[in-house]
C-alpha positions as CSV (number, residue, x, y, z in Angstrom):
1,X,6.4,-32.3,-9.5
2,X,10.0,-33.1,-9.8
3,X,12.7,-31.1,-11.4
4,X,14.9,-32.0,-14.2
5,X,18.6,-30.7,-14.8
6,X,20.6,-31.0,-18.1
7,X,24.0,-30.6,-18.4
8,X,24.3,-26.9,-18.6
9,X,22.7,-27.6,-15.3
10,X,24.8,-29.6,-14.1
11,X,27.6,-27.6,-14.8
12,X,27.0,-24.6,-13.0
13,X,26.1,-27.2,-10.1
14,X,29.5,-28.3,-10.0
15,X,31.4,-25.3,-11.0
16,X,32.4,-27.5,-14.3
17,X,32.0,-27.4,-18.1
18,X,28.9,-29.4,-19.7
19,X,31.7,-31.4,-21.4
20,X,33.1,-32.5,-18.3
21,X,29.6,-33.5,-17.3
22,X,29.7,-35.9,-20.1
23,X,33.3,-36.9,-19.0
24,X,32.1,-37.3,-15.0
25,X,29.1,-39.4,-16.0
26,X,31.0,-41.4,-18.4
27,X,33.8,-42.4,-15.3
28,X,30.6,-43.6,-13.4
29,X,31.4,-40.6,-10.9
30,X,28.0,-39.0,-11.7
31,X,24.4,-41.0,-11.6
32,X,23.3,-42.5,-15.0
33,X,20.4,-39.8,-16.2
34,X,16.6,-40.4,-14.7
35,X,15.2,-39.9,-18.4
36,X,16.3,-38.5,-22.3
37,X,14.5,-35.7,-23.7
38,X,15.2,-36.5,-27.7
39,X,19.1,-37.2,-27.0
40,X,19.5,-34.7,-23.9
41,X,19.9,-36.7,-20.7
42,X,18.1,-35.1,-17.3
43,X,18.9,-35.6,-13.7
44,X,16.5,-35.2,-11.5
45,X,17.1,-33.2,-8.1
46,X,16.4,-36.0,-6.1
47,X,18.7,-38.2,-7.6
48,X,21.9,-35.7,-7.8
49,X,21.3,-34.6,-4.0
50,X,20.9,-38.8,-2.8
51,X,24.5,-38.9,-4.8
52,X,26.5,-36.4,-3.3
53,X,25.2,-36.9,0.0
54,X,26.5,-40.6,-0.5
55,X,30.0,-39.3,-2.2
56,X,29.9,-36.7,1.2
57,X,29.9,-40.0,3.1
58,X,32.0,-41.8,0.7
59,X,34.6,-39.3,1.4
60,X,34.0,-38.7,5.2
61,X,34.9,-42.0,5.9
62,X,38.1,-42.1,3.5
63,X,39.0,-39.1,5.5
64,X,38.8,-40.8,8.6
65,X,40.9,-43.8,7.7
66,X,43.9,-42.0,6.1
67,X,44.1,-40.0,9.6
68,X,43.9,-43.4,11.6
69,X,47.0,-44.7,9.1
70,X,48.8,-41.4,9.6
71,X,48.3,-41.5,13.6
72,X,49.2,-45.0,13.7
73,X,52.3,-44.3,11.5
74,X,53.4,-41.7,13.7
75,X,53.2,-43.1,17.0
């Protein structure tokens, strides 16, 4: 059975306020919610860990190129 997080959730997932959830999701820099309980959106686990493993990547790789400009500015 798969488990559901709210924004309270959320939150203390990201070391954030359940406002700035709303604000995060908003930007497009959290998943849109699996399902609405009433008018309370729900992430599932699956679906937050498949997002920051792909932001993890996201980043890796930005990582990577800014120290490949840098070395090439510097040489």
């Amino acid at each position: 059975m798969k488990t559901y997080n709210g924004r309270l959730d959320l939150a203390r997932r990201y070391k954030t306020t359940d406002r700035n959830i709303d604000l995060l999701w908003r930007a497009g820099k959290l998943p849109p919610p699996d399902i609405y309980r009433g008018r309370s959106p729900l992430w599932s686990d699956e679906t937050l860990d498949e997002h920051d493993r792909d932001a993890a990547i996201a980043l890796s790789g930005k990582l990577k190129t800014t120290a490949a400009e840098h070395t090439e500015t510097t040489v």
